[in-house]
C-alpha distance (Angstrom), angle and dihedral (degrees) to the residues before:
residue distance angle dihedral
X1 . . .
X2 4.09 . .
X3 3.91 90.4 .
X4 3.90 89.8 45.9
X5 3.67 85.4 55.4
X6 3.80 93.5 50.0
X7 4.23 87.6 52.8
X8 3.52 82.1 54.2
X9 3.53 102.0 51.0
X10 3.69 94.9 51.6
X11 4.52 83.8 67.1
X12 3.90 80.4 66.5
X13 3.75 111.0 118.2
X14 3.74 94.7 -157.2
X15 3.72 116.1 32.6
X16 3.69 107.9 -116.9
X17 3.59 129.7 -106.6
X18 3.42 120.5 -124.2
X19 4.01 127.5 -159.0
X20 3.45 119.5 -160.6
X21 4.33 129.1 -167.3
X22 3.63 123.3 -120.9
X23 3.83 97.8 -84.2
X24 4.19 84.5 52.7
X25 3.89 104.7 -102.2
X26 3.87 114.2 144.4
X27 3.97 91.2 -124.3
X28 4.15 90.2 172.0
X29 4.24 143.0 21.2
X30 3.78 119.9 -151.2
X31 3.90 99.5 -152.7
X32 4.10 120.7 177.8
X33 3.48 113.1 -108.4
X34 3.98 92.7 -108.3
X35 4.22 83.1 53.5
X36 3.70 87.9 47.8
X37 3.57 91.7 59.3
X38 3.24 99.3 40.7
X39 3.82 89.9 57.6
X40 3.70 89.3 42.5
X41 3.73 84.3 59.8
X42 3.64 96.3 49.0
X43 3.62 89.8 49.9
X44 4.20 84.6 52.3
X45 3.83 84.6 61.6
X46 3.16 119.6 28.4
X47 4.19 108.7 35.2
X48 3.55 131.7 77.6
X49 4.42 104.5 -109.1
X50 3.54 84.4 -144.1
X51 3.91 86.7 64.7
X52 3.65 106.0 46.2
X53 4.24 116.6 95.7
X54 3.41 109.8 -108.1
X55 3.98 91.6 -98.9
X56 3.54 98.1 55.2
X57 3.94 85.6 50.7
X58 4.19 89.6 58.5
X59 3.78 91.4 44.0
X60 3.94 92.5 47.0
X61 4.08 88.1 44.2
X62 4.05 79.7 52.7
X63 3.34 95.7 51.4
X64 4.08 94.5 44.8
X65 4.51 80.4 49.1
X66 3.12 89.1 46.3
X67 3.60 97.6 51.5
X68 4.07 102.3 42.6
X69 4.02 89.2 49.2
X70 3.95 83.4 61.7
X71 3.69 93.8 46.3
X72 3.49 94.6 45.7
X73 3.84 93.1 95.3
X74 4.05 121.4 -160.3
X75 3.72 97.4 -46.5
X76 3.86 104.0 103.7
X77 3.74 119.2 -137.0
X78 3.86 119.2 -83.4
X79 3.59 127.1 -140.6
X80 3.70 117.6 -111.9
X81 4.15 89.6 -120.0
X82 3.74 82.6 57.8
X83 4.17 103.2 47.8
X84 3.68 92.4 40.1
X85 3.82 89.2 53.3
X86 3.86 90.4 47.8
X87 3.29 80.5 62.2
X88 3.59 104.0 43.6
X89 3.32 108.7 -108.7
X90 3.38 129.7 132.0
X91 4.09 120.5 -123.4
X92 4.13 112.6 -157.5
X93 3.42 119.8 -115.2
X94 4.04 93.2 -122.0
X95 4.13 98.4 35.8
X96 3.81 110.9 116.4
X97 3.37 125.5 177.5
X98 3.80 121.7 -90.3
């Protein structure tokens, strides 16, 4: 995995900044946003979900929202009542989502 993340680092525009504690231990990055994404994304595909803390997880699910909203062309969103009667099927009066 470590050399992976090396070929990823090299997509960085802006080479990151590393800070370091008194005994010399990088203990924090400073990335540009456009590098943060990009490692966000290389997290996406290349790293076990089960893996990832919990925050990286929210700002990769971010990313992924992020991502489909600007794919999502100029068809607005549908309701689910609306697709699933589209495609003829019937949605019970008292279901709610879960």
């Amino acid at each position: 995995m470590g050399k992976k993340i090396k070929e990823a680092a090299v997509a960085f525009s802006i080479p990151p900044k590393m800070v370091q504690n008194d005994r010399g231990e990088i203990v924090e990055v400073i990335l540009s946003y456009a590098d943060y994404q990009t490692f966000l994304r290389f997290l996406a595909d290349n790293v076990d979900w089960e893996l990832l803390p919990k925050y990286l997880q929210d700002a990769v699910d971010h990313l992924l929202a992020e991502e489909a909203k600007a794919e999502q062309g100029d068809d607005p969103p549908k309701a689910l009542a609306e697709v699933l009667a589209e495609l003829g099927i019937e949605m019970e009066e008292d279901a709610a989502p879960r």
